[in-house]
C-alpha positions in Angstrom: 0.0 0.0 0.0 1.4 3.4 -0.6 -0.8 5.7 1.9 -1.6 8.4 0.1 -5.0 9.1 1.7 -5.6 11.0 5.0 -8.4 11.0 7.1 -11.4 8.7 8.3 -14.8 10.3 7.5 -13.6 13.5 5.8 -10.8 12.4 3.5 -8.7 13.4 0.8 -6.1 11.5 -1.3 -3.3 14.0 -3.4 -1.4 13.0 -6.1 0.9 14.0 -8.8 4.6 15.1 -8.4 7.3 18.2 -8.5 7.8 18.4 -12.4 4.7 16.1 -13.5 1.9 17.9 -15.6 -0.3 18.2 -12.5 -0.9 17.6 -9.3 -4.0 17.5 -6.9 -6.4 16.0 -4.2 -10.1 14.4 -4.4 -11.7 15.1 -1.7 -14.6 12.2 -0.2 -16.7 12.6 2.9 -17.8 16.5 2.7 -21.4 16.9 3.2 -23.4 18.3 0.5 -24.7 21.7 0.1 -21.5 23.7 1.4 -21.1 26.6 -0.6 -17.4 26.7 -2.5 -15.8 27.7 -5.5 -12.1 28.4 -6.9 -11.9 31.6 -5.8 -12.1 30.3 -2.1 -9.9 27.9 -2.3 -7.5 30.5 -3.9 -7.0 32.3 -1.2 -5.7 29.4 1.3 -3.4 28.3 -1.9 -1.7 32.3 -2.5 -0.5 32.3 1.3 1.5 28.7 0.6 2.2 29.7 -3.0 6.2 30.2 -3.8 8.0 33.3 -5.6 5.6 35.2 -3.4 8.7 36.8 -1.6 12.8 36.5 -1.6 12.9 34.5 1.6 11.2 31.4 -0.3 11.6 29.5 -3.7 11.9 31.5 -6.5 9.9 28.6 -8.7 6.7 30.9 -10.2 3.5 28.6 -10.0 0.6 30.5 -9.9 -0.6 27.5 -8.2 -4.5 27.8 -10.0 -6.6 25.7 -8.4 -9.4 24.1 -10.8 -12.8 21.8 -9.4 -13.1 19.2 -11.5 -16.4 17.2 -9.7 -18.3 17.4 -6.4 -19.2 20.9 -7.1 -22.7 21.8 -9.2 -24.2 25.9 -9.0 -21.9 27.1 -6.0 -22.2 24.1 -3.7 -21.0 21.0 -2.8 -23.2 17.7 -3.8 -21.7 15.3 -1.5 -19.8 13.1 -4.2 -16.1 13.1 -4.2 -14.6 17.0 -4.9 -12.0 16.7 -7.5 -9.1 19.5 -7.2 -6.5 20.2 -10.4 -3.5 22.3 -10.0 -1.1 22.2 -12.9 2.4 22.9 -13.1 3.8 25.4 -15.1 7.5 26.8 -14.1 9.2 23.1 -13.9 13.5 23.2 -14.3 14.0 19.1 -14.5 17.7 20.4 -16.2 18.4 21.9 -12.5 18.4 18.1 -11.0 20.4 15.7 -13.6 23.3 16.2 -11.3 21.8 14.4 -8.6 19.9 11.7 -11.5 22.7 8.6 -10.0 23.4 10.8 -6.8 21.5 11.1 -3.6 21.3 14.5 -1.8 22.4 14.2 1.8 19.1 15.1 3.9 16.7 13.9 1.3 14.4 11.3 1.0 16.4 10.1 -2.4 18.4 7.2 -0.5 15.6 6.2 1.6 12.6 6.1 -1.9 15.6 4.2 -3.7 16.1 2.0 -1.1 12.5 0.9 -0.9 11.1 1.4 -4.3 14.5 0.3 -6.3 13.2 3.4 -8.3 12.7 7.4 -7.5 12.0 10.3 -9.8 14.6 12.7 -8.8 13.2 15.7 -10.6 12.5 18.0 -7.4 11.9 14.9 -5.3 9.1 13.9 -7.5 6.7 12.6 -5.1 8.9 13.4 -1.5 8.8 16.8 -2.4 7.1 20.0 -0.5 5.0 20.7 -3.9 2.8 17.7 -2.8 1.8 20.2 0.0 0.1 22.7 -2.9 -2.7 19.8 -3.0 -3.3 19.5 1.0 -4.0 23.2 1.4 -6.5 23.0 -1.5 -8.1 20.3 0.3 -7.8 22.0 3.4 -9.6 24.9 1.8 -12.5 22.6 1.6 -12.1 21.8 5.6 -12.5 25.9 6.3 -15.6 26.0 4.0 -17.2 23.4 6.0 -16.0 24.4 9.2 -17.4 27.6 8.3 -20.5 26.5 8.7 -20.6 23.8 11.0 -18.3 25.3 13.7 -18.8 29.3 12.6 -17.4 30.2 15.7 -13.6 27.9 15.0 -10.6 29.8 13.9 -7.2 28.5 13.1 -4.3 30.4 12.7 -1.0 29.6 12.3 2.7 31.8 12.7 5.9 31.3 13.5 7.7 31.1 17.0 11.1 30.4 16.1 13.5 30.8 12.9 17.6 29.7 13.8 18.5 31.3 16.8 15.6 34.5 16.8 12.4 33.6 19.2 8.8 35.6 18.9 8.8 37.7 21.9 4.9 36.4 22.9 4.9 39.8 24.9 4.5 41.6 21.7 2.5 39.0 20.5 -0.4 40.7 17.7 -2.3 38.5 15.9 -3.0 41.4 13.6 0.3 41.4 12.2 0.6 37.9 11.4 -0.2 38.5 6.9 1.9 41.5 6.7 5.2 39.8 6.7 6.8 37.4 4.7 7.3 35.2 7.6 3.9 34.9 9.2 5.6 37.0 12.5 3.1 38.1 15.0 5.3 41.0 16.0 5.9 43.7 13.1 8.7 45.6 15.2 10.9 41.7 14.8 10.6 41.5 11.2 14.1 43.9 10.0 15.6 41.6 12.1 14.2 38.5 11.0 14.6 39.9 7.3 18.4 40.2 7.8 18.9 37.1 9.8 17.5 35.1 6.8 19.4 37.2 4.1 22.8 36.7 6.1 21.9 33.1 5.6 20.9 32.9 1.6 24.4 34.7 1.1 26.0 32.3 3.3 24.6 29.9 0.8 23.0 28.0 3.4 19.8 27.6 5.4 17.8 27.3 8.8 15.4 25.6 10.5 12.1 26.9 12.4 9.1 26.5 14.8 5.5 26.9 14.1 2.7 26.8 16.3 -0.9 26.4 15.2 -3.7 28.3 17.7 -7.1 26.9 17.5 -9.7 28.8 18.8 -13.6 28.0 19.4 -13.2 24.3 18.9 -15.6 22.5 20.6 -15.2 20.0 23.5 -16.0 16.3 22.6 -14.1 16.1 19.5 -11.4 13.0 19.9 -11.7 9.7 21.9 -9.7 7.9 24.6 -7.4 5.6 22.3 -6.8 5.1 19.3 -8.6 8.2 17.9 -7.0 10.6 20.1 -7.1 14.5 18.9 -3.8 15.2 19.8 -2.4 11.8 18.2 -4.3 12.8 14.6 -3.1 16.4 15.1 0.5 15.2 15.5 0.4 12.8 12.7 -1.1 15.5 10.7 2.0 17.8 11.1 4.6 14.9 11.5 3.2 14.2 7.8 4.7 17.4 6.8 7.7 17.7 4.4 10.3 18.2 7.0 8.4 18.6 10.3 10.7 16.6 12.7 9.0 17.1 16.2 5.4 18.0 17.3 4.0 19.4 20.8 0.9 19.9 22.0 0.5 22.1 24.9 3.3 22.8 27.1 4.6 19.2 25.1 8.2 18.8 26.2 8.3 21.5 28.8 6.3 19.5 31.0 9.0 17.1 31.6 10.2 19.7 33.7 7.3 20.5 35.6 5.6 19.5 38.8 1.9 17.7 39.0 1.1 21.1 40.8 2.1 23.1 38.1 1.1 21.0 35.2 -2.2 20.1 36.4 -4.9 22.6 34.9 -7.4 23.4 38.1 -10.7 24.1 37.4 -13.5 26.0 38.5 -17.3 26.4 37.3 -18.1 29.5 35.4 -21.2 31.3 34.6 -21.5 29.4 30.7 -19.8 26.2 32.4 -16.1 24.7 33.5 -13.7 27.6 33.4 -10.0 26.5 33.5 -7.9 28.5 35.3 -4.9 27.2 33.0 -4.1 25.3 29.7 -0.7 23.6 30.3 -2.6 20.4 28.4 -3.4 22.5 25.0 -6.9 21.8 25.0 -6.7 18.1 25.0 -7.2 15.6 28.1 -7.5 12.3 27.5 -7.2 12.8 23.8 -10.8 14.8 23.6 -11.1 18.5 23.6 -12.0 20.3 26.1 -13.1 23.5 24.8 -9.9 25.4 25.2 -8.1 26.9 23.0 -5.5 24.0 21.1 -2.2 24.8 20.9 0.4 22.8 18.3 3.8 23.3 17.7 6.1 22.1 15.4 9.7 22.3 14.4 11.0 22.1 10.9 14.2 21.1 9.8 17.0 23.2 7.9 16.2 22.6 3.5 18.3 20.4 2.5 18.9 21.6 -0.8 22.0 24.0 -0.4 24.7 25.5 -3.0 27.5 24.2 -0.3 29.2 21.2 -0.9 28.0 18.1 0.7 29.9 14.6 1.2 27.3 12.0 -0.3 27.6 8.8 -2.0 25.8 7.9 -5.7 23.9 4.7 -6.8 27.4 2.9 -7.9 28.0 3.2 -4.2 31.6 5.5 -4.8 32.3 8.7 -2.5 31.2 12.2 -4.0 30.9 15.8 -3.4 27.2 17.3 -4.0 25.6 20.7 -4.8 22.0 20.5 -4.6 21.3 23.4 -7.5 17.8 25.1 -8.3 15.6 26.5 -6.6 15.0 26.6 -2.8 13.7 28.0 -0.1 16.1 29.3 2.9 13.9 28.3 5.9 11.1 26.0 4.7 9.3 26.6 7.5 8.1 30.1 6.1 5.8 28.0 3.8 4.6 25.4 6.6 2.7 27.5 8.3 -0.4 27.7 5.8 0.1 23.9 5.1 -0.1 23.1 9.0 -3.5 25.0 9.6 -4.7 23.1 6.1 -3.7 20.0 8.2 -5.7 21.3 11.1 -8.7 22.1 9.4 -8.6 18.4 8.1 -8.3 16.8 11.5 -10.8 18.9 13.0 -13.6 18.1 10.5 -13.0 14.7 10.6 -12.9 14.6 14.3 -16.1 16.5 13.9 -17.5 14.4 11.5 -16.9 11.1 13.6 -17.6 12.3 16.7 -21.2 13.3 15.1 -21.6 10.1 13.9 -21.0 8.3 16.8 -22.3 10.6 19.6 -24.9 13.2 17.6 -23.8 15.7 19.5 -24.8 14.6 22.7 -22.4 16.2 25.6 -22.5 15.3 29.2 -24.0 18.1 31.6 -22.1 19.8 34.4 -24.0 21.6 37.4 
């Protein structure tokens, strides 16, 4: 099997690779009767979209989404929602260097040695373009959200890029779409601008941290096992091109905390439980509770650099390896759309499930 399909109830399955013709999701499971068209979806897939800045790859793809089925007049019909995004500013030239090499920090010795085969254009199918397809599907998880859960908001920005941290005391939410780097705090952005251009000059990139704030979900979406929220929120990120670690809540802070410190007390408020802390990120037992969820994620330096890396190629002999084209500096620039795409997903399917198995039923308190 070859996994290409995420999700339970509300699922999509992408396809397509780097420098192929196309690439794209269908999307099964989404009710029927949700209004959607191109243009929505268009304006999840601009924010991931490349060449949209100097700090990220200068590969133009207008990234045009076309719906091919599942959409009649406006709204969805409940059949599966085919999306279409073609490729149009492919360099395959750039990679027939690496054609019998294999890119140190790339997933081109690891495809070869499982498939005996890899299309090293880009990546082919290991590379972040795949992502273009899971923000158009995630598109479709905001629509329905939208009116399922109107009062659910995700929003994603970056905490962390090298050594520079988001000071959360300046922390505006505000501020997160006028900067290249998703930064909630427009007085850190020169610096943040020439951190990242010291690096491109350097011919060399960074790593990053991303966090993903959901607000107004509500409590009951998960189960105690196997369905966890927090397990299918970490999955979803881990899936990322290049995510290496996820946290949820305080995640691994609270190894150094006390149960006094970690333990979110509660109290009964005027419109129900009121907790008077959220070291858990929303999530006890894998089920929400109400609060706000908080993920975090780190992502790894790109691999693709112009300095010389030690490397082997497929007649197993000892080389030296430029990765050429184009790249972006800090990947995780780019992540940040694709992780609250991922989000979206996960919470309608949790959604979805838990209405299927519970109707919305919620236990009473008081």
């Amino acid at each position: 099997m070859s996994f290409n399909t995420f999700g339970r109830v509300f699922t999509f399955t992408t396809w397509g690779e780097s420098h192929g013709p196309a690439l794209g999701a269908t999307v099964d499971g989404c009710p029927p009767g949700i209004a959607l068209d191109e243009a929505f979806i268009q304006t999840f897939l601009d924010r991931r979209r490349p060449g949209t800045s100097k700090f990220t790859t200068q590969r133009q793809e207008p990234d045009q989404v076309r719906i091919l089925s599942g959409v009649f007049e406006g709204r969805t019909t409940g059949t599966p929602i085919q999306l279409m995004i073609e490729n149009t500013d492919q360099r395959s030239k750039d990679y027939g260097d690496i054609a019998q090499a294999f890119r140190p920090g790339h997933a081109d010795i690891a495809y070869h040695l499982k498939y005996g085969i890899r299309d090293y254009r880009g990546g082919g199918r290991s590379s972040a373009r795949e992502t273009a397809a899971r923000v158009a599907a995630g598109a479709v998880a905001q629509a329905v959200l939208r009116e399922l859960a109107p009062a659910l908001r995700i929003t994603g920005y970056m905490v962390q890029m090298g050594d520079l941290h988001l000071d959360r005391a300046k922390f505006d939410p505000k501020e997160i779409g006028n900067n290249p780097f998703f930064l909630p705090d427009a007085d850190a952005v020169p610096a943040w601008e020439d951190y990242l251009n010291a690096i491109r000059k350097d011919q060399n990139s960074v790593g990053a941290a991303i966090e993903v704030l959901i607000r107004g979900c509500p409590a009951g979406l998960g189960a105690p096992v196997y369905a966890k929220l927090d397990t299918d929120l970490a999955a979803a990120m881990m899936s990322i091109n290049a995510v290496k670690g996820v946290e949820i809540g305080e995640g691994m802070a609270a190894a150094a905390l006390t149960g006094t410190e970690n333990a979110d007390e509660i109290r009964m408020g005027n419109d129900g439980p009121r907790f008077l802390s959220n070291h858990a990120g929303g999530i006890l037992g894998g089920i929400s509770t109400g609060q706000d969820i908080l993920v975090r994620f780190a992502v790894k330096p790109t691999s693709s650099i112009l300095t010389p890396r030690r490397t082997i190629n497929q007649k197993g002999e000892d080389i030296e390896l430029i990765t050429k084209g184009r790249h972006d500096p800090c990947v995780g620039i780019r992540a940040v759309p694709i992780a609250e795409a991922m989000a979206a997903c996960v919470i309608l399917d949790q959604f979805m499930m838990d209405r299927a198995q519970t109707g919305g039923a919620r236990g009473r308190i008081g």
